[in-house]
C-alpha positions in Angstrom: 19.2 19.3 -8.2 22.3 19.0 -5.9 20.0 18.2 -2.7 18.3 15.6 -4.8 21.7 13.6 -5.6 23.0 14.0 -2.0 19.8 12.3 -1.2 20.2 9.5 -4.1 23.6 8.8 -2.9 23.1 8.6 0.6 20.0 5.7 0.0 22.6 4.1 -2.3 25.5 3.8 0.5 29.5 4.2 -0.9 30.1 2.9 -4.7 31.5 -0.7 -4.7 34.8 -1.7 -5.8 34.4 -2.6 -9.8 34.7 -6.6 -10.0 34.2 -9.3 -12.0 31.3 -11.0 -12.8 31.5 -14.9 -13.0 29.7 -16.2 -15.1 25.9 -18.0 -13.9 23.0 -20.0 -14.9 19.6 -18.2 -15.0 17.6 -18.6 -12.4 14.3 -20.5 -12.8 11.4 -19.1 -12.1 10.7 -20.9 -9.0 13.6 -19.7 -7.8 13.0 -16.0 -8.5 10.0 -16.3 -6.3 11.8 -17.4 -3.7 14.6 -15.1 -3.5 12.0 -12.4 -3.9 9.7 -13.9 -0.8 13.0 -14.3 1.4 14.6 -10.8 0.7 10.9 -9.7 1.6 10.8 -11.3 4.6 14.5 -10.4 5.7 13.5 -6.0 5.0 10.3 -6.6 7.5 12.2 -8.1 9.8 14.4 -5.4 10.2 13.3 -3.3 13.2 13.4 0.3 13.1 15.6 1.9 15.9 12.0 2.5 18.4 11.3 -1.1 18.2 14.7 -1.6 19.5 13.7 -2.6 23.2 12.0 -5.5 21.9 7.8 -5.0 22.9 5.8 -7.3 20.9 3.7 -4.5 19.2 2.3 -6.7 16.3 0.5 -9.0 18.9 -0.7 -6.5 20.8 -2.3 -5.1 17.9 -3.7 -8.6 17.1 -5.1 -9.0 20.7 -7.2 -5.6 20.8 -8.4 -6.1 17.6 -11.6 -7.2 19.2 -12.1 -4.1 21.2 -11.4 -2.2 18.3 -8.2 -0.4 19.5 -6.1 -0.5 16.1 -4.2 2.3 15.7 -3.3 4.6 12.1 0.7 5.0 12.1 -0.1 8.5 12.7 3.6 9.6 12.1 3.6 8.1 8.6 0.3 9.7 7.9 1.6 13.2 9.2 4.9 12.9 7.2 2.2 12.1 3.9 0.0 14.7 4.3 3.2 17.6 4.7 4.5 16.1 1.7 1.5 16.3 -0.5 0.2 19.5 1.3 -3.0 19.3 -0.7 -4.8 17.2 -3.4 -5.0 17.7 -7.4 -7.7 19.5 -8.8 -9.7 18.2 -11.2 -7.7 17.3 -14.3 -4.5 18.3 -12.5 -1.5 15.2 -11.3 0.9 15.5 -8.5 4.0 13.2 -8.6 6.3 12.9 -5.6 9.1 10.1 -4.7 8.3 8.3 -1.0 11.6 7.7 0.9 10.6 5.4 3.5 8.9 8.1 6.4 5.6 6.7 4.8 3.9 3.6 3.5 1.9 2.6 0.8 -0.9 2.4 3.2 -0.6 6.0 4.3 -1.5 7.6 1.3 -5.1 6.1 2.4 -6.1 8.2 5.3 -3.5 11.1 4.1 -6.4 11.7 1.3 -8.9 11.7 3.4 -7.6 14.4 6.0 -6.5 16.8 3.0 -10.0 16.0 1.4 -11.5 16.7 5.3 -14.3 14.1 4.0 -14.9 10.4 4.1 -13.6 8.6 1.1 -16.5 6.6 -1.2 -16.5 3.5 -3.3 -12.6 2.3 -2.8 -11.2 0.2 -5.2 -7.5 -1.1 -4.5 -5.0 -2.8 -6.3 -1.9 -4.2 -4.6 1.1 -7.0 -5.0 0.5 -7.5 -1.4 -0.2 -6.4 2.3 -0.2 -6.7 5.6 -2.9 -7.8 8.1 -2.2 -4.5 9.9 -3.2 -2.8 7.2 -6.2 -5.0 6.5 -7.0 -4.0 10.2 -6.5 -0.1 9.8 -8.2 0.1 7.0 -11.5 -1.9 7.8 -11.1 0.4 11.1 -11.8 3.3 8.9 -14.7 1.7 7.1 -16.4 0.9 10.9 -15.7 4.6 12.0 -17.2 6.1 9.2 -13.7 7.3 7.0 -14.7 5.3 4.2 -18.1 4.6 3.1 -19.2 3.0 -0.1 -18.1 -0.3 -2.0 -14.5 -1.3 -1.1 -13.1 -3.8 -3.9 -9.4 -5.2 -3.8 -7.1 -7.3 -5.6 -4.3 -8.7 -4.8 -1.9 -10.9 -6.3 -2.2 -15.1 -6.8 1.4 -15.5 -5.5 1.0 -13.4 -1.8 -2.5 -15.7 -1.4 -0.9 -18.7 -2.0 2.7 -17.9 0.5 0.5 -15.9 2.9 -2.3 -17.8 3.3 -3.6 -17.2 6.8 -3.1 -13.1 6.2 -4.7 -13.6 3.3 -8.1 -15.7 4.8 -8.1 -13.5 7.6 -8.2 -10.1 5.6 -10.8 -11.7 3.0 -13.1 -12.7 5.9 -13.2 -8.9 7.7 -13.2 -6.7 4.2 -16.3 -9.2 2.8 -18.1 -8.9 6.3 -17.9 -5.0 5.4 -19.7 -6.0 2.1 -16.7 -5.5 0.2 -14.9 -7.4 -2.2 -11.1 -9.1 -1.9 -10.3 -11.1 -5.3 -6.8 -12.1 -6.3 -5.4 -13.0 -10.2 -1.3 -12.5 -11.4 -1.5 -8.9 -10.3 1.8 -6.6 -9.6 -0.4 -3.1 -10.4 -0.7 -1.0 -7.6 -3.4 1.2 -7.7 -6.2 3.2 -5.1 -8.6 5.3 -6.4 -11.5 6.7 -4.3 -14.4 9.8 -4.9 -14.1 12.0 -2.3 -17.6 12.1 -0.2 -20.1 13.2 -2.5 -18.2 15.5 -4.9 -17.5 15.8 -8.4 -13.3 14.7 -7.3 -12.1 11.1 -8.1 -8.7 10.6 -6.6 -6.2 7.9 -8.0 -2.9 7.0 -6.8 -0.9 4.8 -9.0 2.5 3.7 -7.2 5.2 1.5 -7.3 4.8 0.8 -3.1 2.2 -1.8 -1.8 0.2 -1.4 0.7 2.4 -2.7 3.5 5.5 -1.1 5.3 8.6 -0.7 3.0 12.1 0.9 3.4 13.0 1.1 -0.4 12.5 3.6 -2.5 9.0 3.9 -3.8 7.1 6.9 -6.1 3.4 7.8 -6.6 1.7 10.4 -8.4 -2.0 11.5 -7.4 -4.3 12.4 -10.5 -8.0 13.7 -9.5 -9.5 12.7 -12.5 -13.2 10.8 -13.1 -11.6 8.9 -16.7 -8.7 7.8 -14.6 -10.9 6.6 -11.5 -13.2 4.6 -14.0 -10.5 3.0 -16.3 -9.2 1.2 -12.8 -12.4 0.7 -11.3 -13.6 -1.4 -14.3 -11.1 -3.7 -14.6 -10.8 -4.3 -10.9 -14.4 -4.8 -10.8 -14.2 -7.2 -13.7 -11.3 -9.5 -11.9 -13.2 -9.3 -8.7 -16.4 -10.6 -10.4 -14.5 -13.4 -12.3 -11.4 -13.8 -9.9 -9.1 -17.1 -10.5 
């Protein structure tokens, strides 16, 4: 328990001096959004220490997308699949805290190497994302990792203040024959059946899909209720979306 709250406090940083607290007007909703998109913005902006000399990896990325050379953040992945070690068995739940060596995203291709099988009929749910990811994943769909239907949602507000990530990542997941639908949605949600089997894997998490340094959990459930409950009412938004 000890190693747990050394680990707490040290993501927390030293306790502030106590102060007081003028007094404010509530913020309109409006400006909630805003605050919220900016201090989004200002954490993916920050650059981790091996993007310190300054190469414009993003673009790169961009530009090879044609010769499909996008690349799985394989040290995320890794750091994933020693922290789940395996998947739940059938009616069993694994629950785990993500501390910023992984991304939402990760968990994605971490199920499928623990499951050593492609992962069928994908159904996502997510506040937002990242063309990268819209990349790696549709990367798994051409080289055969995922197979099956793939249905997303995402929510109104990213669409509308991401626009041109947003029309891109709808044009590639719908050439795939999937689905990419968006309504007020903060859920975040992937469920999957691995290959052929009788295992339906759900993650349900606090982290989107896309690269995040807070503090984030997740618990894995391999249950077929579970994976149904989430596939229906993503299907239902993705047939009627707004």
């Amino acid at each position: 328990m000890s190693d747990i709250n050394d680990f707490l406090a040290s993501l927390n940083g030293p306790t502030p001096e106590p102060q007081g607290t003028p007094s404010k007007r509530p913020k309109s909703h409006q400006q909630k959004q805003a605050d919220e998109l900016a201090a989004v913005r200002e954490v993916e902006a920050m650059k981790p220490p091996g993007e310190a000399s300054g190469l414009d990896t993003g673009s790169m990325e961009c530009r090879t997308w044609e010769k499909k050379r996008i690349m799985l953040n394989e040290p995320g992945i890794a750091n994933a699949v020693a922290q789940i070690k395996r998947l739940p068995e059938p009616g069993e739940s694994y629950h785990s805290i993500m501390g910023g060596d992984f991304h939402g995203f990760d968990i994605i291709p971490s199920i499928q190497r623990l499951a050593e099988r492609p992962l069928a009929d994908m159904r996502i749910a997510t506040y937002s994302f990242s063309l990268k990811n819209i990349l790696q994943l549709c990367k798994m769909i051409d080289t055969g990792l995922i197979t099956g239907h793939v249905e997303m949602v995402v929510s109104l507000f990213f669409a509308k203040t991401d626009g041109n990530v947003f029309a891109k990542c709808k044009a590639e997941i719908e050439a795939r024959g999937g689905k990419l639908a968006i309504t007020r949605n903060h859920a975040k949600v992937i469920g999957c059946q691995l290959g052929d089997t009788a295992n339906f894997i759900v993650c349900e998490t606090s982290a989107n899909l896309r690269s995040c340094l807070s503090l984030e959990q997740f618990t894995l459930v391999n249950s077929r209720e579970l994976y149904d409950f989430h596939r229906g009412w993503i299907e239902q938004i993705a047939a009627n979306p707004e």
